[in-house]
N, C-alpha and C positions, 0 to 999 in steps of 0.2 A: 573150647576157647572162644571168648566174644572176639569181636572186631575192634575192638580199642585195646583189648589186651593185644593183638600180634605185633605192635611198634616196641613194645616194651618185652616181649619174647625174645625177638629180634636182638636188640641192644645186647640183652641178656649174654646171647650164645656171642653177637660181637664181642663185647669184654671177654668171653671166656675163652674166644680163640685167641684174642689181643694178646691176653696174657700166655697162653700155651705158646705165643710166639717168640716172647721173652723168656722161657722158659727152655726154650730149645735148646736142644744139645748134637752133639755132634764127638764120633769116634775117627782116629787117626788111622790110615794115612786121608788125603784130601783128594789122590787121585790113585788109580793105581802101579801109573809109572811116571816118572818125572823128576830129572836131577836140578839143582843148582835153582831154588823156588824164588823168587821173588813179585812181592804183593804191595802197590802203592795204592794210597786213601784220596781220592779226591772227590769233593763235590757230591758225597754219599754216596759212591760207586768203590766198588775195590777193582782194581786191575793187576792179575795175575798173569805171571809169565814161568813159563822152564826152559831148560836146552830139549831143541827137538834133534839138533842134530842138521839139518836144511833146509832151514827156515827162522823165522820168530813168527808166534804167534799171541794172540793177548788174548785173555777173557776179561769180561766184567759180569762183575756182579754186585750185589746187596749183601749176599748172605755166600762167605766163604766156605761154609760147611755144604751147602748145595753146588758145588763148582764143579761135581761129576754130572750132573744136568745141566750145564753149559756148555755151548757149542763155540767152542775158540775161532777168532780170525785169523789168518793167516795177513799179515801187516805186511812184509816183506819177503821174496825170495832174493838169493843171491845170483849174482851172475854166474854165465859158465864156465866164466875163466877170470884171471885177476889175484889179486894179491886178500879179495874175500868171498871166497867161492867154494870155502870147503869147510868143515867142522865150525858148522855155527852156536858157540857155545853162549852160556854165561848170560845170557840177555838180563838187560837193570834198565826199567820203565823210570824218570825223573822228570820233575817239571821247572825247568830253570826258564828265568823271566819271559815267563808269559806263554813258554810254550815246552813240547814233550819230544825227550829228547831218548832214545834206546841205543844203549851201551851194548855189545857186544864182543865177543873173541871171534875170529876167524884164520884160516889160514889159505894158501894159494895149492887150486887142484894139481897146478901142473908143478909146488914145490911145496909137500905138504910135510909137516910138520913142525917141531918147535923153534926152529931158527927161522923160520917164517911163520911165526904164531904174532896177531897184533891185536888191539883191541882197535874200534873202530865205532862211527857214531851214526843214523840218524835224524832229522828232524821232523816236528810234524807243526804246523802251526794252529791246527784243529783245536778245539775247546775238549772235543771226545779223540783220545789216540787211537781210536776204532774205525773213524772219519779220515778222511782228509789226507792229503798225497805226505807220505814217509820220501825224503829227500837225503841223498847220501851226504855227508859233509867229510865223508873221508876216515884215513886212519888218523887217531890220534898220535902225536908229535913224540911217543917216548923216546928216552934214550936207548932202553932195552927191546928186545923182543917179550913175550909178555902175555897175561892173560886177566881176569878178572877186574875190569874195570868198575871203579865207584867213585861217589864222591861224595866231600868234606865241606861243610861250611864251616868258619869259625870267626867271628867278632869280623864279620862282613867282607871275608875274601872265602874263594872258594877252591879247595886244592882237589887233586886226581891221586885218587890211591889205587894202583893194582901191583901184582905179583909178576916182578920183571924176573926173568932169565940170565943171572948173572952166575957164569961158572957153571959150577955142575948143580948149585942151588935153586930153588925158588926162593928170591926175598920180596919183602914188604917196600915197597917206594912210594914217597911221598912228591908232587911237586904242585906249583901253583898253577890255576888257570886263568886266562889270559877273556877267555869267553867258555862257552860247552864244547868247541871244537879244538879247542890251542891252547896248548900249553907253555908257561913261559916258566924261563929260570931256570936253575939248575934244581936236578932231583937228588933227595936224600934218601938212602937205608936206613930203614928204622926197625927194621926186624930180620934176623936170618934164623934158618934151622941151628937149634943149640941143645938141643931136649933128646932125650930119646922117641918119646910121642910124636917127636914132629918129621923121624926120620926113620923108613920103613922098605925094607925090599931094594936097598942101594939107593933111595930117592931120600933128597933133603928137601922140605918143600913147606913153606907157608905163602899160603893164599886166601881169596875170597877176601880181602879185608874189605870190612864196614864199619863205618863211625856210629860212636852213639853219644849221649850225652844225655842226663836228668834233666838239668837246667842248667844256668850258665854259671851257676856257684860250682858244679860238680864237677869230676877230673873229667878229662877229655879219655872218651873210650875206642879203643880200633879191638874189633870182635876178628879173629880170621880162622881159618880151616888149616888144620896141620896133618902132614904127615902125605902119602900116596892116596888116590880115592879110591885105590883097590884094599887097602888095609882096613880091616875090620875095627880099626883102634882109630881111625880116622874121627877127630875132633875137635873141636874148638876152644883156642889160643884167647889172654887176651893183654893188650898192651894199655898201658895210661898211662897220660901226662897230666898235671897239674892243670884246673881251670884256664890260669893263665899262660900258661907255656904259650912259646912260640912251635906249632907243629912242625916246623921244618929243622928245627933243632933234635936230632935222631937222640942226643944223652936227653931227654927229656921223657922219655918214652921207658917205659920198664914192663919187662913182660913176665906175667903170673908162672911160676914155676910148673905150675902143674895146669892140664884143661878146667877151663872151667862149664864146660858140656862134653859128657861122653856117653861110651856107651853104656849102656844096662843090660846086661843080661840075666837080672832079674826080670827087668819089663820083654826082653826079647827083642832088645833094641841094639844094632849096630853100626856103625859110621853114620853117627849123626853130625853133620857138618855142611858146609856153602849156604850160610844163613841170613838172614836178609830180618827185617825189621820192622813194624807198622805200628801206627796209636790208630784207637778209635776216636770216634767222633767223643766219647764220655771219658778220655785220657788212658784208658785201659792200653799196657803195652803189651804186645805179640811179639815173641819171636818166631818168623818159618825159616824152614831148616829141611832139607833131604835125610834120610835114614833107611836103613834098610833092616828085614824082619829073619831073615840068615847070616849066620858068617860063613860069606862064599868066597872070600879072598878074592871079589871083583867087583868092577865099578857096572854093576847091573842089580838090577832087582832096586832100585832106588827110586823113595817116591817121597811125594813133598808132605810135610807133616806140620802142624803147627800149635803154639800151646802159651799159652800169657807168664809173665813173668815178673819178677818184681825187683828190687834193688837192696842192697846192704849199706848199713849205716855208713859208711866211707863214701857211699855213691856211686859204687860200680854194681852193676847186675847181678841178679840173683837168678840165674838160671834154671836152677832145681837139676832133675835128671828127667830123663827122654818118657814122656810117657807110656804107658802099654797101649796097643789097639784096641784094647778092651774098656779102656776106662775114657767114660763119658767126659767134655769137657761143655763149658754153655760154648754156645756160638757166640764169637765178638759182635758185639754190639755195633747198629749202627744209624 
């Protein structure tokens, strides 16, 4: 090879890895343990979060299929006592005006369980939520006791949905917020256990809810997790309102008779459920979602999985079924 041919070698093998990099693919699950996944897009990073259990921690990355070659931060520990010192569940990464804000469940060591289960907030004022001091701003203001904190935009208010503690149930509640710390007004039920899927082992239970939406012609969508996390049938509910609805109107809301993600046990998939949502930068939608590759009748062996989806001519999502670990998918774009 002369010396004026090596720049154009060069290029050569460039392009050709260029492209092998668009080409990449990627097998499920994304880690090997990890419940309740959630993944936000900003600024060409992805930021993934799970429940560890005593802590939150974050990673970032580029390329979500490489996320087992990431070394996660530890963002926050809890205190050793207090009303959020114990089962730190559920963590949800958002960026409301201007800055990042982490949802979470907790409960109190020295009164632990679900009559002291609260959701609870974070802030960071950093550009990077990997940077810069994570500030408590407290529990949030529900009515109930509670878990699985998220949140709703709609035609420019923004509401708080998680799965309050009413009775022997988990329901769906909706209310307004006031800011990302406070919540104002009264809250509405817009979903109870009514299904058999959604009620398993003496537990009636819908949770996890998240909003979704096509665009703003399409129905309003709240994605949620039914049944116990220890049930192997554990999976995903979905409710719609009309474009226009007003979300705090609970008759506005109707919920799909049957799940619309379950499990497969052709693929070898079971309790796929607590799902979360992301677009890439070229509009490709992901849904991540926990699943587990046994039915062990327990909330273990759960790890974060993730897989693109599409929508049905009415406007609500087309999920498909859970895929197998075996079958390649590309890596989202970014």
């Amino acid at each position: 090879m002369t010396y004026s041919s090596k720049p154009f070698f060069v290029l050569l093998i460039l392009t050709f890895l260029t492209g092998f990099a668009y080409a990449q693919t990627f097998t499920n699950p994304l880690l090997p343990n990890g419940a309740d996944p959630w993944v936000t897009y900003e600024g060409g990073y992805y930021y993934y979060t799970n429940t560890v259990g005593n802590r939150l921690i974050l990673y970032k990355t580029q390329n979500l299929a490489e996320l087992g070659q990431v070394q996660p931060k530890t963002v926050w520990t809890p205190p050793a006592t207090g009303p959020n010192s114990k089962d730190i569940w559920a963590p949800e990464l958002h960026r409301l005006d201007g800055k990042w804000y982490l949802y979470y469940t907790a409960t109190d060591q020295a009164k632990p369980g679900d009559m002291n289960r609260y959701v609870f907030v974070l802030e960071n004022a950093s550009a990077d939520p990997l940077q810069g001091t994570w500030v408590d701003k407290g529990k949030m203001n529900t009515k109930f006791t509670g878990l699985d904190g998220s949140i709703m935009t709609h035609k420019g208010q923004r509401y708080f949905l998680y799965s309050a503690y009413d009775g022997p149930q988990s329901v769906l509640h909706i209310v307004k917020m006031k800011n990302p710390w406070t919540l104002t007004g009264s809250e509405v039920t817009i979903a109870r256990p009514t299904h058999d899927w959604e009620k398993y082992d003496g537990r009636e239970i819908c949770e996890g809810p998240e909003f979704l939406q096509r665009d703003d012609k399409s129905p309003l969508c709240i994605v949620y997790s039914a049944s116990a996390c220890w049930d192997d049938n554990y999976s995903l509910g979905l409710l719609t309102a009309p474009a226009n609805a007003d979300p705090m109107n609970a008759a506005a809301w109707i919920k799909t008779p049957k799940p619309v993600f379950e499990k497969s046990e052709a693929n070898g998939v079971y309790g796929p459920g607590h799902n979360g949502f992301f677009k890439t930068k070229n509009g490709q939608n992901w849904l991540v979602y926990h699943a587990k590759s046994v039915a062990n009748k327990a909330c273990r062996e759960r790890n974060p999985r993730m897989q693109p989806f599409g929508w049905n001519a009415d406007g609500t999502p087309d999920f498909g079924v859970p895929v197998a670990t075996t079958e390649k998918l590309k890596v989202p774009e970014n």
